[in-house]
PDB file with one MODEL, atoms N, CA, C and O in Angstrom:
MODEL        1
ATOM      1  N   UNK A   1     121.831  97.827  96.045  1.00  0.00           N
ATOM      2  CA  UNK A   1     121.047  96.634  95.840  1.00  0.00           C
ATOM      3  C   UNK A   1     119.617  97.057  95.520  1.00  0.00           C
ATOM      4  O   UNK A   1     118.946  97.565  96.419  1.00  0.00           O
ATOM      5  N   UNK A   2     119.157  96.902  94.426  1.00  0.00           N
ATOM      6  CA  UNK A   2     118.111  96.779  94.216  1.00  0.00           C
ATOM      7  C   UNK A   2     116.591  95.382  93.579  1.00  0.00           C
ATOM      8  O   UNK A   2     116.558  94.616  92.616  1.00  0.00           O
ATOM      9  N   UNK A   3     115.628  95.654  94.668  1.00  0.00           N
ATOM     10  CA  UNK A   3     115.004  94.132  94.695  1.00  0.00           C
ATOM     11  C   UNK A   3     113.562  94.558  93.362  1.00  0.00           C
ATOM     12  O   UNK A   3     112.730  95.458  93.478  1.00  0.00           O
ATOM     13  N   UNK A   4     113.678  93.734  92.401  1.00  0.00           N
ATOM     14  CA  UNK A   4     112.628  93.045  91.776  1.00  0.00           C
ATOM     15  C   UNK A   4     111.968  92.028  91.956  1.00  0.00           C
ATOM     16  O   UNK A   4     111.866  91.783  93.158  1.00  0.00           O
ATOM     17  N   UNK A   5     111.380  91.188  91.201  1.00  0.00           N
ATOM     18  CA  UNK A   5     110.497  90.081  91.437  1.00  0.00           C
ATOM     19  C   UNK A   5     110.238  89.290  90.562  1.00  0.00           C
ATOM     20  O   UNK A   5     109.822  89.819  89.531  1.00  0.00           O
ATOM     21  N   UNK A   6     110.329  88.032  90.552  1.00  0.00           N
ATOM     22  CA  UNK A   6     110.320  86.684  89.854  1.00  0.00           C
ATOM     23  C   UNK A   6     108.979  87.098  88.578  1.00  0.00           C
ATOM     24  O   UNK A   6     109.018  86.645  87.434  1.00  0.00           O
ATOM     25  N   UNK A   7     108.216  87.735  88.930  1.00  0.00           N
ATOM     26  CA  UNK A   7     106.817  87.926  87.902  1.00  0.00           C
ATOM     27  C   UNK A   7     107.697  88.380  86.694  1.00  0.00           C
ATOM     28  O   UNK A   7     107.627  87.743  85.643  1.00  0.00           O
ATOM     29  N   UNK A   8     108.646  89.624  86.826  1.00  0.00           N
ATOM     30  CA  UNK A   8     109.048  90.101  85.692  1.00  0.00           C
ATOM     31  C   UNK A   8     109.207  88.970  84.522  1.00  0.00           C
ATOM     32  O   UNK A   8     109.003  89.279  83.348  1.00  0.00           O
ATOM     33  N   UNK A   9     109.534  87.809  84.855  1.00  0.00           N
ATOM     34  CA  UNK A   9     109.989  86.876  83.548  1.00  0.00           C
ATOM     35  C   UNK A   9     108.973  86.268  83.211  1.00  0.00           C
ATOM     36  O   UNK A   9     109.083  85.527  82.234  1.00  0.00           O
ATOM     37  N   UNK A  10     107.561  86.376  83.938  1.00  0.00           N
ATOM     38  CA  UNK A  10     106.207  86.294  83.587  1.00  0.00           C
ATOM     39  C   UNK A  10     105.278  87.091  83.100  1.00  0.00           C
ATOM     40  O   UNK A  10     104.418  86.713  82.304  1.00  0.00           O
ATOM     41  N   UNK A  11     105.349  87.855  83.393  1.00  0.00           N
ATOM     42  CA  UNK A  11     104.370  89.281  83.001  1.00  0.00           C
ATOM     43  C   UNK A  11     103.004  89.420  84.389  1.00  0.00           C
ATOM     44  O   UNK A  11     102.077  90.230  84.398  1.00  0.00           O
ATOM     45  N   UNK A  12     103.207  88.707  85.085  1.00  0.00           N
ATOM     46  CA  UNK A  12     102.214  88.154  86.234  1.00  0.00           C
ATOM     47  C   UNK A  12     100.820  88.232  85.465  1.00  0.00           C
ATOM     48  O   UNK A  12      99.996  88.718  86.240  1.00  0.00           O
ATOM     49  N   UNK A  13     100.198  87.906  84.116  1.00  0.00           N
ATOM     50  CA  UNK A  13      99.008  87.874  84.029  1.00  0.00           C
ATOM     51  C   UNK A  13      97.988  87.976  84.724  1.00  0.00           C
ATOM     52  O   UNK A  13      97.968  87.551  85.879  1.00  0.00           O
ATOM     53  N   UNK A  14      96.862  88.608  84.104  1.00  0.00           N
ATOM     54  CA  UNK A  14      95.654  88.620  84.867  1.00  0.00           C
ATOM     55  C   UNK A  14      95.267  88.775  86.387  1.00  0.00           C
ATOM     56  O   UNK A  14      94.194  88.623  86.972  1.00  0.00           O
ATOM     57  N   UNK A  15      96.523  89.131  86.814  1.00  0.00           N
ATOM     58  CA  UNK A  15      96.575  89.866  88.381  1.00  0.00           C
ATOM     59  C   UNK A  15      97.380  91.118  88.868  1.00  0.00           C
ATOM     60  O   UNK A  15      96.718  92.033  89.358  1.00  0.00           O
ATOM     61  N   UNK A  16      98.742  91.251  88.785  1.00  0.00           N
ATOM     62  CA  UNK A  16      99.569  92.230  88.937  1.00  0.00           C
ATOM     63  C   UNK A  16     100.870  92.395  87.863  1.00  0.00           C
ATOM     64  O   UNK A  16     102.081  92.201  87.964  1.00  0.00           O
ATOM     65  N   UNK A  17      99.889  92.900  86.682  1.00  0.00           N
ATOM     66  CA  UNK A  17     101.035  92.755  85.485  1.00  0.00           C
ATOM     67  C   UNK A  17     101.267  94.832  85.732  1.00  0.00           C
ATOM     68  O   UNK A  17     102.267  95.427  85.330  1.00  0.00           O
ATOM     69  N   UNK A  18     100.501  95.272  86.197  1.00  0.00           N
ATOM     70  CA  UNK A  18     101.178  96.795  86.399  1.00  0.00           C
ATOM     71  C   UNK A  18     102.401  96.640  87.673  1.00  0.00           C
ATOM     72  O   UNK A  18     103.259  97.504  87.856  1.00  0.00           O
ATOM     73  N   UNK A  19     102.343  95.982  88.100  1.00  0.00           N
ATOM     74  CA  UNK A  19     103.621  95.585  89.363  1.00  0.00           C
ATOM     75  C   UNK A  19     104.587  94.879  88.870  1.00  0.00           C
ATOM     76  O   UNK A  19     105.701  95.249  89.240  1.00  0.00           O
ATOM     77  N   UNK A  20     104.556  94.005  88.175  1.00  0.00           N
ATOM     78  CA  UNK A  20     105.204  93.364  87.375  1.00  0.00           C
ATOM     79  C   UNK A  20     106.092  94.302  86.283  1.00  0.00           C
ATOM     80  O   UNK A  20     107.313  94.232  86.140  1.00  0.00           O
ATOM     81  N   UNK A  21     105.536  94.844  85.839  1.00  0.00           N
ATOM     82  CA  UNK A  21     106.030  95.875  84.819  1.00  0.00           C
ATOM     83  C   UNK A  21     106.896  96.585  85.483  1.00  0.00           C
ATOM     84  O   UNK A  21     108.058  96.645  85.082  1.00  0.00           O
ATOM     85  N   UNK A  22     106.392  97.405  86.883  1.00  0.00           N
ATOM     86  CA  UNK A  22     107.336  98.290  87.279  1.00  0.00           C
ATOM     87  C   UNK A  22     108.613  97.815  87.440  1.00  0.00           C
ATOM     88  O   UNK A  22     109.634  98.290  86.941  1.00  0.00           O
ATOM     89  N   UNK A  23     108.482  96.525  88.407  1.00  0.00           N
ATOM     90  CA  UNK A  23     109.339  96.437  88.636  1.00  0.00           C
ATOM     91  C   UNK A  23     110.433  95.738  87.595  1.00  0.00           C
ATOM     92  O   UNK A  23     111.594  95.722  88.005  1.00  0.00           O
ATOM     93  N   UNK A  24     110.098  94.995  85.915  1.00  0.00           N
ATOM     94  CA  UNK A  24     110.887  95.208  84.952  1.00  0.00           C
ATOM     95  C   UNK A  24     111.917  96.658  84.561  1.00  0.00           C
ATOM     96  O   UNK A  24     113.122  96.796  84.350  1.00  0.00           O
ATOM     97  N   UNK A  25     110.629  97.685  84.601  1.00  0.00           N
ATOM     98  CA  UNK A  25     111.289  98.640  84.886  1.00  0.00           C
ATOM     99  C   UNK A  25     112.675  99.380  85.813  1.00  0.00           C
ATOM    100  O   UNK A  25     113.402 100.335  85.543  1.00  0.00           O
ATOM    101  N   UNK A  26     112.621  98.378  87.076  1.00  0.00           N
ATOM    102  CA  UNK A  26     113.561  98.683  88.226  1.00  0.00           C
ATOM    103  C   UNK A  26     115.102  97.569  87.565  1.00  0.00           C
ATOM    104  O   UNK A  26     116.294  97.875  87.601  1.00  0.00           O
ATOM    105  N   UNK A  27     114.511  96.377  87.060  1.00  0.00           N
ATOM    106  CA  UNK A  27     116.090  95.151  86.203  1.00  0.00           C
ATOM    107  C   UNK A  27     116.487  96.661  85.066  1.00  0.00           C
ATOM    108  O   UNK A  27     117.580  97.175  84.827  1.00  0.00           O
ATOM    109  N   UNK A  28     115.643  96.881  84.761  1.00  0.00           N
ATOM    110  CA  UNK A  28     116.418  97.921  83.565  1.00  0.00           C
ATOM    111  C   UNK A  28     117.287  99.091  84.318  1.00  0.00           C
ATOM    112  O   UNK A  28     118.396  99.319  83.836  1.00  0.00           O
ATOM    113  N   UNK A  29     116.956  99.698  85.231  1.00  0.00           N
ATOM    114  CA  UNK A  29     117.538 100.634  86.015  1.00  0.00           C
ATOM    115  C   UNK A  29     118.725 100.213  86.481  1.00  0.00           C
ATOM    116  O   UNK A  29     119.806 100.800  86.441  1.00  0.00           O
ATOM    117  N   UNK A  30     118.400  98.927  87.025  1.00  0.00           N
ATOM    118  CA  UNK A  30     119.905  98.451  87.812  1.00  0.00           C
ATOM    119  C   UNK A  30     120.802  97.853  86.715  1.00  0.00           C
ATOM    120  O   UNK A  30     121.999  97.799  86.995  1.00  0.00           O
ATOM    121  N   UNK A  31     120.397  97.375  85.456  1.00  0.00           N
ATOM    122  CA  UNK A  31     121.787  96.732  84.405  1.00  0.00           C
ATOM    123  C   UNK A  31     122.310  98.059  84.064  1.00  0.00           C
ATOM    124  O   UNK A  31     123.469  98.295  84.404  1.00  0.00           O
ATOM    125  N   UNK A  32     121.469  99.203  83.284  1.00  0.00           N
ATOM    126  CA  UNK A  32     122.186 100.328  83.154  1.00  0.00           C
ATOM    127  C   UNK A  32     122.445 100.927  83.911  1.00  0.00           C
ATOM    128  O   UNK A  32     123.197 101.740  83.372  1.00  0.00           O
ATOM    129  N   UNK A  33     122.339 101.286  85.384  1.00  0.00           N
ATOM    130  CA  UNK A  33     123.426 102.063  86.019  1.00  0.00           C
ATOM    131  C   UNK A  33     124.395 101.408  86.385  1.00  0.00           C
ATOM    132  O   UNK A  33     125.456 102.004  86.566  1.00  0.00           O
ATOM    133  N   UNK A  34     124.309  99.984  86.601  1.00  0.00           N
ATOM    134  CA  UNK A  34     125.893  99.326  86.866  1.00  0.00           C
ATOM    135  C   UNK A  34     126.629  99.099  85.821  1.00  0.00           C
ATOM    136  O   UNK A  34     127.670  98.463  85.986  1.00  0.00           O
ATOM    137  N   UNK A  35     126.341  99.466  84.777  1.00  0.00           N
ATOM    138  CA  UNK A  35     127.748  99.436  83.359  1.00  0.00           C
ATOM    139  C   UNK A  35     127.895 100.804  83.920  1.00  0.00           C
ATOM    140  O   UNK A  35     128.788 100.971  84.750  1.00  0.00           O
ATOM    141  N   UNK A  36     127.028 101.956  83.529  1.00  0.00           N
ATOM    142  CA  UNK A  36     127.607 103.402  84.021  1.00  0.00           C
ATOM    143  C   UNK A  36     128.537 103.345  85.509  1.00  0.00           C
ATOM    144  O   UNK A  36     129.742 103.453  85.284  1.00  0.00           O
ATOM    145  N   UNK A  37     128.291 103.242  86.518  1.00  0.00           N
ATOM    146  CA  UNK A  37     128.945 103.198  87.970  1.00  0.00           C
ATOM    147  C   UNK A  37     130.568 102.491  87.876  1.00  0.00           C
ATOM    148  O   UNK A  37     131.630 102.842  88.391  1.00  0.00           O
ATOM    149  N   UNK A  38     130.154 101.169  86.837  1.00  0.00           N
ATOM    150  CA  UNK A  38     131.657 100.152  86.924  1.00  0.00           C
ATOM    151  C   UNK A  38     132.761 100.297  86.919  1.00  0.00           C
ATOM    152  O   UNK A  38     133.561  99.482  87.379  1.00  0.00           O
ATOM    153  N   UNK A  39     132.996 101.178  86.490  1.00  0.00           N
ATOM    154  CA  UNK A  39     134.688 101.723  85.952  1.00  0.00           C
ATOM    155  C   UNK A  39     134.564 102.586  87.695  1.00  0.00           C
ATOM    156  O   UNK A  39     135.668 102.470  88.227  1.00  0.00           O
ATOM    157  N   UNK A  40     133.886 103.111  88.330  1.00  0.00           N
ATOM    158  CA  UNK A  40     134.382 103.527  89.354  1.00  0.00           C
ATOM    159  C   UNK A  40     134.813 102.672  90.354  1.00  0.00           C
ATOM    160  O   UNK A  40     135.591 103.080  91.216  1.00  0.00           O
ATOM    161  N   UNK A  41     134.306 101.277  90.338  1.00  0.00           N
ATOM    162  CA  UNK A  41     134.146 100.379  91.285  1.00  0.00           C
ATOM    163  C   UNK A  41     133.191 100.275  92.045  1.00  0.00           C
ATOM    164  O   UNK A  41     133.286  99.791  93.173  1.00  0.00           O
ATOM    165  N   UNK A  42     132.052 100.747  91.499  1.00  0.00           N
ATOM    166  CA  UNK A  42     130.538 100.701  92.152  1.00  0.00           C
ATOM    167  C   UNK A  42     130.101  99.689  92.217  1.00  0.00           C
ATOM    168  O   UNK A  42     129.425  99.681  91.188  1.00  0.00           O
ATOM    169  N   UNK A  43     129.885  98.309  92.888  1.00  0.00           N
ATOM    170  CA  UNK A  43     129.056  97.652  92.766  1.00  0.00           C
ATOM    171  C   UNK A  43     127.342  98.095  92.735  1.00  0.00           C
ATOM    172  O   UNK A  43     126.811  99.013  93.360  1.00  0.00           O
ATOM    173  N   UNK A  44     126.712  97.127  91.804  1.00  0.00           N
ATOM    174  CA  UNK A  44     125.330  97.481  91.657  1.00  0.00           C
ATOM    175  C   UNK A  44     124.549  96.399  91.319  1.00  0.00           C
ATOM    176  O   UNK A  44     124.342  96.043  90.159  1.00  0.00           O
ATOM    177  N   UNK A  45     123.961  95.688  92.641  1.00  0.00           N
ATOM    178  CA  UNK A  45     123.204  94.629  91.795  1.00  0.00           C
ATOM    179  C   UNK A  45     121.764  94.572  92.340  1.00  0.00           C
ATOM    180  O   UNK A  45     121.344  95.072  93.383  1.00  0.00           O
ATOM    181  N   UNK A  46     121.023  93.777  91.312  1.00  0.00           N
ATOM    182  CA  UNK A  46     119.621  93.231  91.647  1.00  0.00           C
ATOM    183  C   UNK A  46     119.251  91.745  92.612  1.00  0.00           C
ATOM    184  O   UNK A  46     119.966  90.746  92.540  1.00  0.00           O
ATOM    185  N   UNK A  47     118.380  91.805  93.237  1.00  0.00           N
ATOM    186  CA  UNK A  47     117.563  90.176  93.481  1.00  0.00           C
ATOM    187  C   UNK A  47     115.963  89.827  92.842  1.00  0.00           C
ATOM    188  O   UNK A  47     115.253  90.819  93.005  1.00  0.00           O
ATOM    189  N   UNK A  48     115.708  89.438  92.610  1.00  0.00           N
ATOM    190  CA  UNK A  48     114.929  89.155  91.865  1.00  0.00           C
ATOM    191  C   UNK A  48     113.856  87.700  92.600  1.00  0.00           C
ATOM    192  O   UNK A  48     113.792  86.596  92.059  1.00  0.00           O
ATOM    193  N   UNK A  49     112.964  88.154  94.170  1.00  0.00           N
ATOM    194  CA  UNK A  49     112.696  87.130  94.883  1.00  0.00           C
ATOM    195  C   UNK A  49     111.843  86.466  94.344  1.00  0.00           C
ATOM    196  O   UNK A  49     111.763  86.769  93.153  1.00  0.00           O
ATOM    197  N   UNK A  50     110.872  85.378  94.763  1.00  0.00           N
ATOM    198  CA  UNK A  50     109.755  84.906  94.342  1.00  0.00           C
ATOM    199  C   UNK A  50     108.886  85.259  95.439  1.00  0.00           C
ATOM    200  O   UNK A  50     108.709  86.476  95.503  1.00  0.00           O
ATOM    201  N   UNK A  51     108.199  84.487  96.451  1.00  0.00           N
ATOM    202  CA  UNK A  51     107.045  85.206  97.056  1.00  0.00           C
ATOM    203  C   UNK A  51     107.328  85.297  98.525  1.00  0.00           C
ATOM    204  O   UNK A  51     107.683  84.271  99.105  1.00  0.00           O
ATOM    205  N   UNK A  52     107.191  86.578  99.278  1.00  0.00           N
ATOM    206  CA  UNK A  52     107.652  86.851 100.387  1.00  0.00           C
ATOM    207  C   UNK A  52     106.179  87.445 101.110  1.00  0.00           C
ATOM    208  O   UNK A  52     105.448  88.433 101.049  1.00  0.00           O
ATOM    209  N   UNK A  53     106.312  85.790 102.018  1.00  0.00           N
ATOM    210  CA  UNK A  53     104.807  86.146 102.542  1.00  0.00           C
ATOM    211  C   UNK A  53     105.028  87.155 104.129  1.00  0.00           C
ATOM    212  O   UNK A  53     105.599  86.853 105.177  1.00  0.00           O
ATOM    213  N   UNK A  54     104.376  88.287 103.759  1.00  0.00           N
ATOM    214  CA  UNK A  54     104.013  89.310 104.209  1.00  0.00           C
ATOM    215  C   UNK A  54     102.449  89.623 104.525  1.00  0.00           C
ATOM    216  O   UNK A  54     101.674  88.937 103.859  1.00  0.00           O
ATOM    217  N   UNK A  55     101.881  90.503 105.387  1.00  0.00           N
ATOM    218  CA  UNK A  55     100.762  90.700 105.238  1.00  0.00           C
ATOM    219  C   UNK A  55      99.826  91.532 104.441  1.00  0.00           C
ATOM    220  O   UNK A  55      98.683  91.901 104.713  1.00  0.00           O
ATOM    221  N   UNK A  56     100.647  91.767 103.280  1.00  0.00           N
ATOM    222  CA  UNK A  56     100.411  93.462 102.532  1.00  0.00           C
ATOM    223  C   UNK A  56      99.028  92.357 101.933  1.00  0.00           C
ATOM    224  O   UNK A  56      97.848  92.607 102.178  1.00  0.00           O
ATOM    225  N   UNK A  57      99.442  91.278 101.217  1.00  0.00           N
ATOM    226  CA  UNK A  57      97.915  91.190 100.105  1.00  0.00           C
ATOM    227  C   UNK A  57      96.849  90.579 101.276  1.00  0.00           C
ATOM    228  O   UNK A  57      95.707  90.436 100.839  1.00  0.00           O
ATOM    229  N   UNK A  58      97.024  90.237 102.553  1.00  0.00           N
ATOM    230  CA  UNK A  58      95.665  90.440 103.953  1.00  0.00           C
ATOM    231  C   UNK A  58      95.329  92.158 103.708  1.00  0.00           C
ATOM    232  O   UNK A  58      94.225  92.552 103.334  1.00  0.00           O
ATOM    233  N   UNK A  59      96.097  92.760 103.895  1.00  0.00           N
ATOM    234  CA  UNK A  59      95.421  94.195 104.403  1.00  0.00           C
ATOM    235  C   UNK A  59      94.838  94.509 102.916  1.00  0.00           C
ATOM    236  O   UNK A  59      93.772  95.124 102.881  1.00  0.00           O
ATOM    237  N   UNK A  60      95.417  94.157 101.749  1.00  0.00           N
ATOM    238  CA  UNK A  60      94.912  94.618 100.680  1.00  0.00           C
ATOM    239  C   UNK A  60      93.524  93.755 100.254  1.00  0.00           C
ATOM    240  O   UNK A  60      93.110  93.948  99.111  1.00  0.00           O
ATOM    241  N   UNK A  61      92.850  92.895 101.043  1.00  0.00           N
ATOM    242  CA  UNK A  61      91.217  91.881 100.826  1.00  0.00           C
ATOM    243  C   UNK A  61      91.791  90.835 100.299  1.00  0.00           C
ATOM    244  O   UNK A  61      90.951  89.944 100.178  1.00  0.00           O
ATOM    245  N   UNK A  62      92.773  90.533  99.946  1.00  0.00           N
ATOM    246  CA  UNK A  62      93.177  89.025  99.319  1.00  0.00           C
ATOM    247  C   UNK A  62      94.371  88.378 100.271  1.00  0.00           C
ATOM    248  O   UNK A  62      95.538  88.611  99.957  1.00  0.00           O
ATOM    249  N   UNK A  63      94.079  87.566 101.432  1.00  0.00           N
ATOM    250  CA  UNK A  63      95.028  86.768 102.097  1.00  0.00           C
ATOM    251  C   UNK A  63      95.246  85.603 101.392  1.00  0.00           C
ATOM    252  O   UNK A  63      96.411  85.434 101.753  1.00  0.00           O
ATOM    253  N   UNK A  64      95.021  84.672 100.665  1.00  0.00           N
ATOM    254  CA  UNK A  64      95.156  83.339  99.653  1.00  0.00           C
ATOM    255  C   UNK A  64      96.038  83.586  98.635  1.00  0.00           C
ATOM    256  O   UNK A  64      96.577  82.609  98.114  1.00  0.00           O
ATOM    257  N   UNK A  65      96.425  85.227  98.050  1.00  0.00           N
ATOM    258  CA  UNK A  65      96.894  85.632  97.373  1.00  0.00           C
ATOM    259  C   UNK A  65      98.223  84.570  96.823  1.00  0.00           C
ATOM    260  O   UNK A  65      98.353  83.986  95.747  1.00  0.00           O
ATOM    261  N   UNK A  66      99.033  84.599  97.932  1.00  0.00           N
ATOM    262  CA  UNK A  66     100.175  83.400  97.359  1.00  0.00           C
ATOM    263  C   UNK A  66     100.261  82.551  97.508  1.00  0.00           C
ATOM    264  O   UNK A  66     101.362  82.180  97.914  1.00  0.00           O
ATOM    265  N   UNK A  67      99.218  81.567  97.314  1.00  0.00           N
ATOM    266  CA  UNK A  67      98.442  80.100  97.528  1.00  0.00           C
ATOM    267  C   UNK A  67      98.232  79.774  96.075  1.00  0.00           C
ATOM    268  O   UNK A  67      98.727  78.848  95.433  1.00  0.00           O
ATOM    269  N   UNK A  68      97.195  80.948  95.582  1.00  0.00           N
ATOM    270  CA  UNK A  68      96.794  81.109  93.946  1.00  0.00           C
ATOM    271  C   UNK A  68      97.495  81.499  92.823  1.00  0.00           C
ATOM    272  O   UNK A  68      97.308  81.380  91.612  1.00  0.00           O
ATOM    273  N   UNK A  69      98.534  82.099  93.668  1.00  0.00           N
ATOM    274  CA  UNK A  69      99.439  82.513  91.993  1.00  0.00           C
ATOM    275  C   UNK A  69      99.777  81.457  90.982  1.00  0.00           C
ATOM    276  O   UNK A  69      99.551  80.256  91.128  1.00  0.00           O
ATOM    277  N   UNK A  70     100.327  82.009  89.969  1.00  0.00           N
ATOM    278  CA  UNK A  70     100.294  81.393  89.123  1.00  0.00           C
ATOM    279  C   UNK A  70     101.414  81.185  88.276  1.00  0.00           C
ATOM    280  O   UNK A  70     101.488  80.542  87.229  1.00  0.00           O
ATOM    281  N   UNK A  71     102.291  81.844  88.907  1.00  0.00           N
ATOM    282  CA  UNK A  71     103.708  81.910  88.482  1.00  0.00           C
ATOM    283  C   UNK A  71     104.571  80.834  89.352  1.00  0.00           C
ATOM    284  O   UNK A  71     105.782  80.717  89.163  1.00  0.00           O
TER     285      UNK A  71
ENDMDL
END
C-alpha cells in the first residue's frame, strides 16, 4: 500500500507543488509496479487522502495551514 495525496490532481499551487509532485511521482511507482507484480498475485495499491490533520504544518510555523488550502 502505498499513500499519495489528493494535491496530485491539483498541482497544490503556490504552496506545496514540490510535495505534490513527489508524491505524483509515488501514483506512478505504484500503477507500474502493480502491472509488473500482477501475474504473481501481488496485490499493489495506492490511497490518495485529502487532509490529515496532524501537527507537522504547527511544528513547521503554519498551524491554519488546512483551514487555507486551496484544494
Amino acid at each position: 500500500m502505498n499513500v499519495s495525496f489528493v494535491a496530485v490532481r491539483t498541482g497544490y499551487p503556490d504552496e506545496y507543488v514540490d510535495y505534490a509532485s513527489s508524491k505524483g511521482a509515488m501514483d506512478v511507482l505504484t500503477l507500474g509496479l502493480s502491472k509488473e507484480v500482477a501475474e504473481e498475485g501481488i496485490p499493489l495499491k495506492g490511497v490518495r487522502p485529502a487532509f490529515i490533520y496532524t501537527n507537522i504544518h504547527t511544528s513547521g510555523g503554519e498551524p491554519g495551514q488546512l483551514t487555507k488550502s486551496k484544494i
